[in-house]
mmCIF file of the C-alpha atoms, coordinates in Angstrom:
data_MODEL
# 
_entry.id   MODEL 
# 
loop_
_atom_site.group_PDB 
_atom_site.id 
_atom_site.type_symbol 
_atom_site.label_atom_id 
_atom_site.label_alt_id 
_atom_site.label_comp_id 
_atom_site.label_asym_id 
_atom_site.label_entity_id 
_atom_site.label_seq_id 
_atom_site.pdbx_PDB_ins_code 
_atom_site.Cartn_x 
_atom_site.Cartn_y 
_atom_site.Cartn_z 
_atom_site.occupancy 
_atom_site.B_iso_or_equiv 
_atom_site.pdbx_formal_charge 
_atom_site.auth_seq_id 
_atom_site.auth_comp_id 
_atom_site.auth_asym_id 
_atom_site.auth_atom_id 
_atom_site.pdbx_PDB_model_num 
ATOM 1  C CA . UNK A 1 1  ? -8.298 -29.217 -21.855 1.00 0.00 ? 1  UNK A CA 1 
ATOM 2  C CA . UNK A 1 2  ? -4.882 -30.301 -22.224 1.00 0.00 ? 2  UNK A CA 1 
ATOM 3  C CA . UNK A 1 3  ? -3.577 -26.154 -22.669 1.00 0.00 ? 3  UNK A CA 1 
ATOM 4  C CA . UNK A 1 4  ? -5.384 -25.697 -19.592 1.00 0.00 ? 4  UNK A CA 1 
ATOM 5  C CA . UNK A 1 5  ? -3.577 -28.050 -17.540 1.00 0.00 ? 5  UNK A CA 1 
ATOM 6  C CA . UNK A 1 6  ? -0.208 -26.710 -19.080 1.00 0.00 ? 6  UNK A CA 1 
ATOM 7  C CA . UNK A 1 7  ? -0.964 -23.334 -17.322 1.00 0.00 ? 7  UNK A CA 1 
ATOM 8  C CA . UNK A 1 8  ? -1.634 -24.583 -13.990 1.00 0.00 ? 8  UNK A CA 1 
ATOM 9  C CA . UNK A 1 9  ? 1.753  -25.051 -12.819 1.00 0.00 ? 9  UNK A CA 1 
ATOM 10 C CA . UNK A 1 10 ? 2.527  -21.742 -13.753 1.00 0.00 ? 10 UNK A CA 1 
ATOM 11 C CA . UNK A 1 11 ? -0.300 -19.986 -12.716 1.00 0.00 ? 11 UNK A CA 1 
ATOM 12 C CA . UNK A 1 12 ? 0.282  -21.922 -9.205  1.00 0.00 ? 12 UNK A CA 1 
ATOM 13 C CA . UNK A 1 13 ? 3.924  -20.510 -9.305  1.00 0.00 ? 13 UNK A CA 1 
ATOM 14 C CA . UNK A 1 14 ? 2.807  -16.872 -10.199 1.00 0.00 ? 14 UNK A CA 1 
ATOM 15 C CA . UNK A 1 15 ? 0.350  -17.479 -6.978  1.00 0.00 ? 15 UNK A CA 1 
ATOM 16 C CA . UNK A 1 16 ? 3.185  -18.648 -4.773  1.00 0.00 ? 16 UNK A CA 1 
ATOM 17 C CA . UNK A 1 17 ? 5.212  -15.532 -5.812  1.00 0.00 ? 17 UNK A CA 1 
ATOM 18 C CA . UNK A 1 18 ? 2.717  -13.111 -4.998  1.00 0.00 ? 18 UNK A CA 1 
ATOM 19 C CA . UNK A 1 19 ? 2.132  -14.726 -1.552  1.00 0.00 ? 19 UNK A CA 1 
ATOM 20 C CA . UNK A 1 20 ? 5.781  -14.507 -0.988  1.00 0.00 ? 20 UNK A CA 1 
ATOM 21 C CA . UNK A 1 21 ? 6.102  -11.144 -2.115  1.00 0.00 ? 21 UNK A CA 1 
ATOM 22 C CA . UNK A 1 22 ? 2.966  -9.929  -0.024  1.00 0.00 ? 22 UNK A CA 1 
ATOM 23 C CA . UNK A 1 23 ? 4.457  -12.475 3.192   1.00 0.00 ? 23 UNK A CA 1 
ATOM 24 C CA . UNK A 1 24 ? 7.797  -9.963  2.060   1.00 0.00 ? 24 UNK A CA 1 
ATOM 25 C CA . UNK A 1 25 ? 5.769  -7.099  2.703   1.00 0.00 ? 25 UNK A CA 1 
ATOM 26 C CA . UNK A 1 26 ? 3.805  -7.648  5.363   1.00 0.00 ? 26 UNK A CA 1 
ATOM 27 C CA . UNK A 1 27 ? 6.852  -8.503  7.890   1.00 0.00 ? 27 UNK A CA 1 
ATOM 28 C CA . UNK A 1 28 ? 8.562  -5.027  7.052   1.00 0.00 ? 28 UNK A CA 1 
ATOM 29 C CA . UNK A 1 29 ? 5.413  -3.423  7.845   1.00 0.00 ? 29 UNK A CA 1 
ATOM 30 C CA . UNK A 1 30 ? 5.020  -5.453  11.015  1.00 0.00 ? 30 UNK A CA 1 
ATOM 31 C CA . UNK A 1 31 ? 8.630  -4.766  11.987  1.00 0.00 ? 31 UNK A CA 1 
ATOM 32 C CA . UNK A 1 32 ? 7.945  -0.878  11.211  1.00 0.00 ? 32 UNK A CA 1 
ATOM 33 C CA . UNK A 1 33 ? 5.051  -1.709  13.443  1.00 0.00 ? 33 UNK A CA 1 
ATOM 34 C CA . UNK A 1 34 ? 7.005  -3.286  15.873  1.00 0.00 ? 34 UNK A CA 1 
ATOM 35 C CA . UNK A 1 35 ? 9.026  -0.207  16.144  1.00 0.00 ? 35 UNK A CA 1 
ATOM 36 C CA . UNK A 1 36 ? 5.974  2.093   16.516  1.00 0.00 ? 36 UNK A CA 1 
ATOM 37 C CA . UNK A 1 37 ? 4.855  -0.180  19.615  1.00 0.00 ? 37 UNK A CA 1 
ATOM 38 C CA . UNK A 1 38 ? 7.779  -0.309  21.203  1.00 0.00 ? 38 UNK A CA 1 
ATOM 39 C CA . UNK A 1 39 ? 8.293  3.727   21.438  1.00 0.00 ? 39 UNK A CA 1 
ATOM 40 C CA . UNK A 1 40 ? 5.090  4.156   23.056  1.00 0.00 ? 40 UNK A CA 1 
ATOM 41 C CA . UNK A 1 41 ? 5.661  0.939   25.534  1.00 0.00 ? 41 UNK A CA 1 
ATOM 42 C CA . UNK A 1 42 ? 8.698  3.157   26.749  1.00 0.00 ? 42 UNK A CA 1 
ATOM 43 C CA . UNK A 1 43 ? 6.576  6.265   26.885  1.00 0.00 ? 43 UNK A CA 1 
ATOM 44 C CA . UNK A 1 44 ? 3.952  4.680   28.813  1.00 0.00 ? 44 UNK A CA 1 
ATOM 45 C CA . UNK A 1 45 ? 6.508  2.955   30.824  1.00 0.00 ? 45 UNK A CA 1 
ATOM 46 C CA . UNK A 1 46 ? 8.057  6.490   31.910  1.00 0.00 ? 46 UNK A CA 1 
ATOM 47 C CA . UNK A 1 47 ? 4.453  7.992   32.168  1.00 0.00 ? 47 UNK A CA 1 
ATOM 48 C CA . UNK A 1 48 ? 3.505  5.435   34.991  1.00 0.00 ? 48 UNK A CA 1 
ATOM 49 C CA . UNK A 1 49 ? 6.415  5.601   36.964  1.00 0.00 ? 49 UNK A CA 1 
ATOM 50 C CA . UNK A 1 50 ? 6.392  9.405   37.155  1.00 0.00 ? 50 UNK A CA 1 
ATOM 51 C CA . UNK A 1 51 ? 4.786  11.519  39.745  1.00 0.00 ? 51 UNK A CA 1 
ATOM 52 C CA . UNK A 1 52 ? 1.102  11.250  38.509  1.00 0.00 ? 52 UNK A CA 1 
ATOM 53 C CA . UNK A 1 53 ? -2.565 11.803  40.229  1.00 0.00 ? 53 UNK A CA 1 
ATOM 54 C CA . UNK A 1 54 ? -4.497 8.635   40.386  1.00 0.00 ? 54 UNK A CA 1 
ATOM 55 C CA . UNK A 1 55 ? -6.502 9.028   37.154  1.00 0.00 ? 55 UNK A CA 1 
ATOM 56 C CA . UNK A 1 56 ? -3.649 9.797   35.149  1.00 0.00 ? 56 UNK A CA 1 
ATOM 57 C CA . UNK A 1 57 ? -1.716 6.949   36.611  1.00 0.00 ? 57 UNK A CA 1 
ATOM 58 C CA . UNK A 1 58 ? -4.959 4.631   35.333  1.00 0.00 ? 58 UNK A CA 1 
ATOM 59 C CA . UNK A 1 59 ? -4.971 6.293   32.382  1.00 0.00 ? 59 UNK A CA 1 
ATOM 60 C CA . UNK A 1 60 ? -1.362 5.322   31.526  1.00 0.00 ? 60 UNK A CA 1 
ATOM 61 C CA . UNK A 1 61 ? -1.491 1.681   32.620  1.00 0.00 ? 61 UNK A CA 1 
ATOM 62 C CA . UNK A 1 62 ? -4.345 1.471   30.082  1.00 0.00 ? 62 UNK A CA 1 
ATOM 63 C CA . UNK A 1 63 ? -1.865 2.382   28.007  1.00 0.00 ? 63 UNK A CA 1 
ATOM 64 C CA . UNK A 1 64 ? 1.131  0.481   28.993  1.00 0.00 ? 64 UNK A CA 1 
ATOM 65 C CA . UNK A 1 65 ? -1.202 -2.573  28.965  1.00 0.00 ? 65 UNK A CA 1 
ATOM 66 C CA . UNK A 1 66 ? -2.738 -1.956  25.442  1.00 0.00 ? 66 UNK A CA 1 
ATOM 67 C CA . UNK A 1 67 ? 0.268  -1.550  23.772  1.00 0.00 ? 67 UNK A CA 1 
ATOM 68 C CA . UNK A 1 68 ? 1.602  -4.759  25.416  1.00 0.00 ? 68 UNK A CA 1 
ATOM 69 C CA . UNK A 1 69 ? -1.340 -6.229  24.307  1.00 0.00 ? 69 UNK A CA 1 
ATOM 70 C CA . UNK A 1 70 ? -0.443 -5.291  20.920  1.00 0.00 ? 70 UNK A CA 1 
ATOM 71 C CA . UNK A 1 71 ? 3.122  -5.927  20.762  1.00 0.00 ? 71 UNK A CA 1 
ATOM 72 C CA . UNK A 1 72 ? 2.039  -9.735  21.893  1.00 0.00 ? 72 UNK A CA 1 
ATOM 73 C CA . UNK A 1 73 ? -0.468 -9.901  18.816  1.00 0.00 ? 73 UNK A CA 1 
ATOM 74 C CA . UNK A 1 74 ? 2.474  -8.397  16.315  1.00 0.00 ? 74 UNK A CA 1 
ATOM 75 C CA . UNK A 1 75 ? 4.746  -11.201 17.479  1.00 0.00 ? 75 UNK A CA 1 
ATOM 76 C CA . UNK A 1 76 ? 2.436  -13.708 16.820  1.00 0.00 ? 76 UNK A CA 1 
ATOM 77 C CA . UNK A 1 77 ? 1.592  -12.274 13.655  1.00 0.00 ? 77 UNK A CA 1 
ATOM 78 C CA . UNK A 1 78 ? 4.977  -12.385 12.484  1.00 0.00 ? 78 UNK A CA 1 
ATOM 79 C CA . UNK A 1 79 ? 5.433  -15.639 13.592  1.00 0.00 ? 79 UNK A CA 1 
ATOM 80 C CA . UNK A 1 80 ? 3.212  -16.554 11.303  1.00 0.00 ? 80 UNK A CA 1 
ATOM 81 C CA . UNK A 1 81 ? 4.006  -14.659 8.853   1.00 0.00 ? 81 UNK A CA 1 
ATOM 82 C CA . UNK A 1 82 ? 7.839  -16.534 8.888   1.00 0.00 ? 82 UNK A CA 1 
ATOM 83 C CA . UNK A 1 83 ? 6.403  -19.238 8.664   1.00 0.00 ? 83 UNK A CA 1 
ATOM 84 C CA . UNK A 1 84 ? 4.510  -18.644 5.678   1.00 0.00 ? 84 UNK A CA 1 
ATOM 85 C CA . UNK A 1 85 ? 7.664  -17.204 4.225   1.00 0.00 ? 85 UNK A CA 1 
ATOM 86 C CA . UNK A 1 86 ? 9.306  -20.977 4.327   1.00 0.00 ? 86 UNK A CA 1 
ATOM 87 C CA . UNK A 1 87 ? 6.619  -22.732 2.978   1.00 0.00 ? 87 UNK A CA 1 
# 
């Protein structure tokens, strides 16, 4: 029982790396995501202040709105995911 109890601290360390490293990797991909939204937020942005018919007009507010809507949820995604990165 005693060996066992020897490992844990290491095995707890080897956990908190992987975290870290996986924290690492998931804020690169949700700045690369970040980037993604943020290209069609312009797009959409030109789109509904062009010279559109109604439906296409709705159609790109959905879109404008969506990818608002998912720009908001990336920030607070990586929000969290800095502050998992400091613990």
């Amino acid at each position: 029982m005693a060996g066992k109890r020897g490992l844990q601290p290491k095995a707890k360390l080897q956990g908190k790396a992987k975290v870290q490293e996986d924290v690492a990797y998931l804020r690169v991909l949700a700045h690369d995501l970040s980037n993604a939204l943020e290209a069609i937020l312009q797009a959409s942005y030109l789109l509904s202040h062009g010279k559109l018919e109604t439906e296409s007009k709705r159609w790109a507010h959905l879109i404008e709105k969506s990818s608002e809507d998912a720009a908001r949820i990336n920030r607070e995604m990586r929000k969290l995911m800095r502050s998992l990165g400091e613990e």
